[in-house]
C-alpha positions in Angstrom: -16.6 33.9 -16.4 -17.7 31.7 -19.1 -18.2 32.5 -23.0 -21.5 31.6 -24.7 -22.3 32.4 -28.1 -24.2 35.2 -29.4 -27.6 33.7 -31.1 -27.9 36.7 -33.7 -24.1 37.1 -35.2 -22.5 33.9 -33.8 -19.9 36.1 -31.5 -18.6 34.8 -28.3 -19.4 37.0 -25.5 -19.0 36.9 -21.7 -22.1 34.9 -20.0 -22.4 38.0 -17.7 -22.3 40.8 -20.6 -26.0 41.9 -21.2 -25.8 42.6 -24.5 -23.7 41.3 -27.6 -20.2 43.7 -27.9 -20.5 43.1 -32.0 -24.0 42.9 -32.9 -26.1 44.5 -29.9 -28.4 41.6 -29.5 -29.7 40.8 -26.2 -27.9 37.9 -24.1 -30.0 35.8 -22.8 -27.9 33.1 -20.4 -29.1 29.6 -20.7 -31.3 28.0 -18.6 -30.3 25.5 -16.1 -31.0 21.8 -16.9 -33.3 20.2 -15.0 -32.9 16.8 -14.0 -35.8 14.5 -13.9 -36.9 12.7 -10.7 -37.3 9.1 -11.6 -40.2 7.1 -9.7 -38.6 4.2 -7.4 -37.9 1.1 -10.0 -39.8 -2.1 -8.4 -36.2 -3.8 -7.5 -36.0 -1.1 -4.8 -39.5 -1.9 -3.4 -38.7 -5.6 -3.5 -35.3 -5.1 -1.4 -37.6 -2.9 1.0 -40.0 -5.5 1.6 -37.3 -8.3 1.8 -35.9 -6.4 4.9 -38.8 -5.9 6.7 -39.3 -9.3 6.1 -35.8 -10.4 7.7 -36.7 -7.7 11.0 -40.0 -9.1 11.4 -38.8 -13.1 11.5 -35.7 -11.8 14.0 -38.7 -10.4 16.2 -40.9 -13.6 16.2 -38.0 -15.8 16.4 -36.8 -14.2 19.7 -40.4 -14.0 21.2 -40.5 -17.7 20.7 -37.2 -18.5 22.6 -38.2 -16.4 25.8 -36.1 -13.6 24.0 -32.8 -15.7 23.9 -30.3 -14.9 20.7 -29.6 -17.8 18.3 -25.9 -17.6 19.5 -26.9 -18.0 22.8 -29.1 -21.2 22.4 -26.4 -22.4 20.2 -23.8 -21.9 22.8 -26.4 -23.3 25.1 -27.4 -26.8 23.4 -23.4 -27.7 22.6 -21.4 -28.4 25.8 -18.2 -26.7 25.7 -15.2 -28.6 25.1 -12.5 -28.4 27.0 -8.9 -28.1 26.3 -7.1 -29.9 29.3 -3.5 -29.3 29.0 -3.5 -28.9 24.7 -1.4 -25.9 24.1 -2.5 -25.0 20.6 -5.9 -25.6 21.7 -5.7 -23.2 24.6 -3.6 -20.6 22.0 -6.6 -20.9 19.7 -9.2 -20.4 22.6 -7.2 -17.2 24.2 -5.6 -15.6 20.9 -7.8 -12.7 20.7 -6.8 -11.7 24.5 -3.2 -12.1 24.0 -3.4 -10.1 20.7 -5.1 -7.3 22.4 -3.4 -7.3 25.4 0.4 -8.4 24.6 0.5 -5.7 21.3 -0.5 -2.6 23.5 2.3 -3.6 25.7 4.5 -4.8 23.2 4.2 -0.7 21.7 4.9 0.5 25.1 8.2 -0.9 24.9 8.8 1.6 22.2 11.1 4.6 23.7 10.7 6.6 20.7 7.8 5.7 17.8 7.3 2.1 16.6 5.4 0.5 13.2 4.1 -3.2 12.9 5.2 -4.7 9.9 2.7 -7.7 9.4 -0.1 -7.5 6.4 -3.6 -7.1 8.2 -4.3 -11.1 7.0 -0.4 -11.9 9.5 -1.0 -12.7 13.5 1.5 -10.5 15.6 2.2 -13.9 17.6 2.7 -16.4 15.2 4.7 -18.2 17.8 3.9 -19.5 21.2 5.5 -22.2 23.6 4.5 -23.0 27.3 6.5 -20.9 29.7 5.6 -22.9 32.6 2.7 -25.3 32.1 2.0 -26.3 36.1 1.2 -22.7 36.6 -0.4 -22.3 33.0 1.3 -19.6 31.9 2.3 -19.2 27.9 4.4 -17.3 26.1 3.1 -16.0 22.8 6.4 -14.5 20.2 6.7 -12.4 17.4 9.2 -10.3 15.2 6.7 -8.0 13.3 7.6 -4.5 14.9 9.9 -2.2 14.4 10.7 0.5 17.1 12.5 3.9 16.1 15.6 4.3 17.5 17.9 8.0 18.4 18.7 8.6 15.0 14.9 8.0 13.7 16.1 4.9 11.6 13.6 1.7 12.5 15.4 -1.3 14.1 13.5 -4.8 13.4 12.7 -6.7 17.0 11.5 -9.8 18.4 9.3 -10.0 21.1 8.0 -12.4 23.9 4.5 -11.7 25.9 4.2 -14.0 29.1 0.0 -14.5 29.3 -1.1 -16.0 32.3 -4.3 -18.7 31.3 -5.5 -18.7 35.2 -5.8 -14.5 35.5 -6.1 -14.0 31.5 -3.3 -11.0 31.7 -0.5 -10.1 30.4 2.1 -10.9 32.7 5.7 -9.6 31.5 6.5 -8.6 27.9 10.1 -8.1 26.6 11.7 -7.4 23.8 15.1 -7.2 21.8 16.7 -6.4 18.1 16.6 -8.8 16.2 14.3 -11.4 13.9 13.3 -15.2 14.8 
């Protein structure tokens, strides 16, 4: 319930009252505002256009290369280089499938809950060293995660994730308390 003011005696009186309390005036409730539609402004017409623009030059762009992506030629016209036996080269090349694979088994260590520690901008395996390099096989380290023990305090540990180059799996993870 709101109060509004009484336009013959100046009275507040409830918004929902029909009549003024002090006076006997009529209470008319104010009418609603009513916003005004604005027409579109020419910057949004212009931004319009420009995609359509960008859509239509994708779509002749892939009819002329036999419907092939630019990443794809791309990938196409540069032979890829190879990394031989270079073990930050090869870390570089595989880092995304030892991330993904080595951190869900890394947190299925964890008996009880667990928590990463890094900033989103840190790598969980900031460390990495050949385990056996005949049989390409590396072991990629870290020490951001902390698993919950018993008591529900959280004990910092280190970890070591064995990543096979030949199968491109996870091999054997382990872990300990601790830092590096």
């Amino acid at each position: 319930m709101a109060l509004i003011e009484c336009n013959e005696c100046g009275n507040e009186v409830s918004n929902k009252a029909e009549q003024c309390p002090k006076c006997g005036a009529p209470i008319k409730p104010p009418k609603p505002l009513k916003k005004e539609k604005k027409p579109l402004g020419c910057g949004v017409w212009v931004v319009g256009l420009f995609i359509v623009a960008i859509f239509i030059g994708v779509a002749e762009e892939g009819s002329k290369s036999g419907g092939k992506s630019a990443a794809k030629q791309l990938s196409e016209s540069k032979p890829k280089k190879s990394c031989g036996d270079d073990l930050d080269c090869l870390y570089r090349e595989h880092k995304i499938d030892i991330a993904v694979q080595c951190s869900k088994a890394v947190e299925r260590l964890a008996l009880n809950s667990f928590k990463w520690t890094n900033a989103w901008h840190e790598d969980e395996f900031p460390y990495y060293r050949w385990k056996n390099k005949e049989q390409r096989t590396i072991v990629a380290m870290g020490d951001k995660i902390q698993y919950q023990n018993g008591f529900g305090a959280y004990i910092n540990h280190r970890y070591y994730c064995r990543y096979d180059l030949n199968t491109k799996r996870a091999v054997k993870v382990e872990a300990e308390a601790g830092r590096f």
